[in-house]
C-alpha positions in Angstrom: 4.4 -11.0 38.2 2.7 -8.0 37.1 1.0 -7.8 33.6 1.8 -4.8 32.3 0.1 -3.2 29.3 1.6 -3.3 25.6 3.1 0.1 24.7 0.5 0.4 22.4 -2.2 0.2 24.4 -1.2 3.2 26.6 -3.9 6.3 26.5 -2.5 9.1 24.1 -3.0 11.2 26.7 -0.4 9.9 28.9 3.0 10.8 28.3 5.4 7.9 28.9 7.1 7.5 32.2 10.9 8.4 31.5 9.9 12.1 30.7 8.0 15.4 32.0 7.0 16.2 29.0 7.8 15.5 25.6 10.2 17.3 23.4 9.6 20.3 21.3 9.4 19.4 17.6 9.8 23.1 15.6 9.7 21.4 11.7 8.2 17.9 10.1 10.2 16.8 6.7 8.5 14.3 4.5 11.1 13.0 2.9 10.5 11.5 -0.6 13.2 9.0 -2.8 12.2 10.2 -6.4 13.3 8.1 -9.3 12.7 10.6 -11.6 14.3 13.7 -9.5 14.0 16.4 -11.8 10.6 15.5 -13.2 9.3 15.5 -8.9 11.0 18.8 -8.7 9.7 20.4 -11.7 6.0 19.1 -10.5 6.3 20.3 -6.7 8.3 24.0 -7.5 7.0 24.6 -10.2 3.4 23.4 -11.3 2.5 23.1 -7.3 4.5 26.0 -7.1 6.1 25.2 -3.7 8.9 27.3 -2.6 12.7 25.9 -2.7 14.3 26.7 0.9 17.8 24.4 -0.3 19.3 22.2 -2.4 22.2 20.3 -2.0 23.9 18.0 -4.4 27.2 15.9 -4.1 28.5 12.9 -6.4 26.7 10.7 -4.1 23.4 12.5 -5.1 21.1 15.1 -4.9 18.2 16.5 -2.7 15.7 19.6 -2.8 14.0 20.6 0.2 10.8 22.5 -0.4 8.3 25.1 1.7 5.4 23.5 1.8 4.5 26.1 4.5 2.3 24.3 7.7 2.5 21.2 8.4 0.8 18.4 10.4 0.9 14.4 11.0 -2.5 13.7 10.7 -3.2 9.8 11.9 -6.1 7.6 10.8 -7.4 4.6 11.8 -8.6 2.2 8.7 -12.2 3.2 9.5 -11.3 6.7 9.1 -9.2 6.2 6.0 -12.1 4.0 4.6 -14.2 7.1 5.0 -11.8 9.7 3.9 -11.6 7.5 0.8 -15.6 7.1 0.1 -16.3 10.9 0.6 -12.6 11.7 -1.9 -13.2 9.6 -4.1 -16.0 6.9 -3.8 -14.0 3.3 -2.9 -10.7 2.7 -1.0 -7.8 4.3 -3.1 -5.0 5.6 -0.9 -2.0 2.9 0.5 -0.8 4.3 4.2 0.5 7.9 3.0 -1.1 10.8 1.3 0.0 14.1 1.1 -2.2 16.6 1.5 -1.9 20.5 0.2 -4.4 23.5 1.1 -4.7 25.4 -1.9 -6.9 28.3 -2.9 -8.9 26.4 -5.5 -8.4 22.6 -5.5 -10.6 22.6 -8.7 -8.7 24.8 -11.1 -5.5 23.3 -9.2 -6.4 20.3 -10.0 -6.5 20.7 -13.9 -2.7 22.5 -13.5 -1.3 19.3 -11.9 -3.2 17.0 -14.9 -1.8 19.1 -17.3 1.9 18.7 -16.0 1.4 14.7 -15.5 -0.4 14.2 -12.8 -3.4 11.2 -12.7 -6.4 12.8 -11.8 -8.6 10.1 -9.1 -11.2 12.7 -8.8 -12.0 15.9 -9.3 -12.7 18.1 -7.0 -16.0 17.4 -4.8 -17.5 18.8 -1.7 -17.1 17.1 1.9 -19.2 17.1 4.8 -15.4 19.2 6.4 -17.0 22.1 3.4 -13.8 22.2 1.7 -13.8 20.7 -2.0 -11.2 18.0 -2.3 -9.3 16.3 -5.3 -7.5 13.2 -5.4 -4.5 12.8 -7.6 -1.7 11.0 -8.6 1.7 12.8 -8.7 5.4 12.2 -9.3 7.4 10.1 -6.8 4.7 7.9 -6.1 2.5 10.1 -4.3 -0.9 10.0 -3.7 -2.1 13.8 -3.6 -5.6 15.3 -1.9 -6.1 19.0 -2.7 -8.2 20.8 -0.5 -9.5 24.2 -0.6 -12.5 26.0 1.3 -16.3 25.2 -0.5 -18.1 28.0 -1.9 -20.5 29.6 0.4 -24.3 27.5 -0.1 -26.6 29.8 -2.7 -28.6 32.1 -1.0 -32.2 30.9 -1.0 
């Protein structure tokens, strides 16, 4: 008998065996269970200010599907998320989702969101990636990094 390697273990690299090549994907939904529905609505339309593309509602509930324009699946090992963490926000904060959001100035975003609710972690700061990141707190139980480019170094 053969040992054969746990799925996991495969290189990322390789695609598995049943298929060419993997299927196209052409749009990622986060999908978030809200307790308070309108209040996560009201925070991500129209403090965040991202766009509403439907809504659908029925007497066995309700759901609101926002713009949130490119997305990604960015995946972290715990070292990395340890980092991440340290540089955001100085210890280990974040459980095993975070939402991210490019903005065009994660500081003065970041007092917009406070002022509609959200928990500020920390304000915005400057990474070694030179963007200025926040870490928040928002509605539906999500952990929130704002990101924007850093200002350009003074000239010396």
């Amino acid at each position: 008998m053969t040992e054969q390697p746990a799925p996991d273990a495969r290189s990322a690299a390789e695609p598995p065996a049943d298929i060419d090549r993997p299927p196209a994907v052409s749009e990622m939904r986060l999908v978030v269970t809200a307790d308070d529905h309108a209040a996560a609505v009201r925070f991500y339309r129209d403090v965040l200010g991202l766009p509403e593309r439907a809504s659908y509602s029925s007497p066995d509930g309700q759901v609101v599907i926002l713009d949130a324009g490119r997305a990604t699946l960015e995946i972290a090992d715990a070292a990395q998320a340890e980092f991440i963490d340290r540089v955001e926000v100085g210890r280990r904060v974040a459980g095993h989702i975070r939402v991210a959001f490019e903005v065009a100035d994660s500081a003065r975003t970041t007092r917009v969101l406070a002022e509609a609710g959200a928990e500020v972690i920390a304000q915005a700061r400057h990474t070694p990636w030179n963007t200025m990141n926040a870490r928040l707190n928002g509605p539906a139980g999500l952990q929130l990094t704002l990101f924007s480019d850093a200002p350009p170094p003074p000239e010396a």
